[in-house]
N, C-alpha and C positions, 0 to 999 in steps of 0.2 A: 810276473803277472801283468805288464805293462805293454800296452800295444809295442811295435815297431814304428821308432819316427827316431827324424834327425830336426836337430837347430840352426838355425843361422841368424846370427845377428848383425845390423848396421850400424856405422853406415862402410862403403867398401871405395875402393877408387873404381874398380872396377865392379858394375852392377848385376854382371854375368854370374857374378860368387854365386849371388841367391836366385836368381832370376833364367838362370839356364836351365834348371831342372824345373821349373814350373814349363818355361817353354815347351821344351823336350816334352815332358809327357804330353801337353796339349796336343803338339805336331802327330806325335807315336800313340797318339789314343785309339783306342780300335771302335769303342762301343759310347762311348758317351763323354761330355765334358760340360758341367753346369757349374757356374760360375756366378758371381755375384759382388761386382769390384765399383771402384769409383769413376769416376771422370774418363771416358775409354781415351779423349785425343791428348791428355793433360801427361808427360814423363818420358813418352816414349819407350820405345826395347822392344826386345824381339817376347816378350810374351803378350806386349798388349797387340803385337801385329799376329801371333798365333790365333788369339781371341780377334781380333777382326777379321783373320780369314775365315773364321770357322762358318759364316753362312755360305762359305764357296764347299762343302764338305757336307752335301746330305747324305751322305751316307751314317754320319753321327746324331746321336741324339742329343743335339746342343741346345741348352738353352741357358740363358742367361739375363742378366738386370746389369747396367751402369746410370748412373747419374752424372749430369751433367753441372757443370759448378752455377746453371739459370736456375738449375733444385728441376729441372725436367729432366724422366725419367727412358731407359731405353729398351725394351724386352726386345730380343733376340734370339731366333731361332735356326736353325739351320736352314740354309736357302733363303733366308730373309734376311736382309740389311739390319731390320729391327726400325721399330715404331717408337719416336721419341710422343712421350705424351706429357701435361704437364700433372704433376703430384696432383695438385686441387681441381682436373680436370672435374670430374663429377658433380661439385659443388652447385652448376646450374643445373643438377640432371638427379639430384636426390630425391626420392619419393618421401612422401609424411610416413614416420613420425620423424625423419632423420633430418630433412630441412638445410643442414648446414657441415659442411665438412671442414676440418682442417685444412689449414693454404700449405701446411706445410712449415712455416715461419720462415728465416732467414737461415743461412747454411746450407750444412748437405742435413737430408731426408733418412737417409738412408746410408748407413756408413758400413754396411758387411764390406769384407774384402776375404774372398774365398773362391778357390779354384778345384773342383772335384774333377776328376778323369777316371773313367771306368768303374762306378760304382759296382756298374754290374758284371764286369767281366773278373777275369780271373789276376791282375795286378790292381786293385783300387788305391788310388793315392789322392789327400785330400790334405790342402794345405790352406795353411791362413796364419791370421797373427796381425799383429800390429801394421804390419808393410802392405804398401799401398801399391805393392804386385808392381810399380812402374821405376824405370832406372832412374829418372830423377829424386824421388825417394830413395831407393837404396843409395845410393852416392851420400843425398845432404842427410836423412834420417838418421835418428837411434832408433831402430825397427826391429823387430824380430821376424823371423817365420819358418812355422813348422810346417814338418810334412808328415804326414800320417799313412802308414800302409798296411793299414787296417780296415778289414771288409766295415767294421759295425762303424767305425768312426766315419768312414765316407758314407755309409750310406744314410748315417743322420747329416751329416751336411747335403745332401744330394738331396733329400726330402725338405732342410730349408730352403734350398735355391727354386725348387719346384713350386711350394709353397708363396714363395717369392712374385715367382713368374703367373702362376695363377690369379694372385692379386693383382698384379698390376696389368696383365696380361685384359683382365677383366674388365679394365678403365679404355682400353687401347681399340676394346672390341666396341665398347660403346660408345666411344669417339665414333665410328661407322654406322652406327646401328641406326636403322629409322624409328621415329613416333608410331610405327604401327601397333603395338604393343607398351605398356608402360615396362616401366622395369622392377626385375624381381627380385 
């Protein structure tokens, strides 16, 4: 009664152990990749360079969220580089009754680490875990990370990264927006 997934734990000498097969499906995805990881320039490997290609690949429906270690945020879409904005952007743009937003505080904001591929196609695989998706983690961490290849388990992580991207998405849009309209 258990979906189908496998484990891997750190840390490795070599960070290819865990981190190949996240790539692989990224590269080999046909229909989507949403994503939701830390720090995109901070570990290196060949998954975080999968996810930085992925705005050269509209043909996919990519989108994704990193944060950056300033606690500023990146949404990412395919054909777009991605808009870094910062967490407490909104704070001088809140209407009453709200007044005041969180800065965010010190740290990361936001700590998902999760890679969906093909929610909606006919192989979905959806991984996460403790492991912070980059070779420098795998090498020094005690990490884990599973892979899921299960339609219903990807497809509830595909609807958090969405979820994700639409919040933040939301802050990025109104960094551009003009005064003509308040906000709603």
């Amino acid at each position: 009664g258990l979906p189908s997934y496998s484990v891997c734990f750190s840390p490795h000498h070599d960070p290819d152990v865990s981190l190949k097969r996240v790539a692989d499906a990224v590269t080999s995805a046909k229909s989507s990749v949403l994503f939701a990881i830390m720090e995109i320039g901070t570990g290196g490997g060949q998954l975080l360079d999968a996810i930085k290609a992925l705005p050269t690949r509209p043909e996919l429906y990519a989108f994704g969220t990193t944060q950056r270690l300033d606690g500023d945020l990146r949404v990412q879409k395919s054909g777009d580089p991605g808009t870094f904005i910062p967490f407490s952007y909104l704070s001088k743009h809140v209407p009453a009754p709200f007044k005041e937003e969180w800065s965010g505080g010190a740290g990361q904001v936001i700590h998902h680490k999760f890679v969906v591929t093909d929610f909606n196609g006919d192989n979905p695989l959806a991984f996460g875990g403790s492991s912070n998706l980059a070779k420098g983690g795998e090498h020094q961490n005690g990490d884990n990370l599973v892979c899921f290849a299960d339609r219903d388990i990807a497809t509830k992580y595909a609807i958090e990264a969405i979820k994700l991207v639409d919040h933040y998405r939301f802050r990025a849009v109104m960094e551009t927006a003009t005064d003509d309209k308040p906000l709603q």
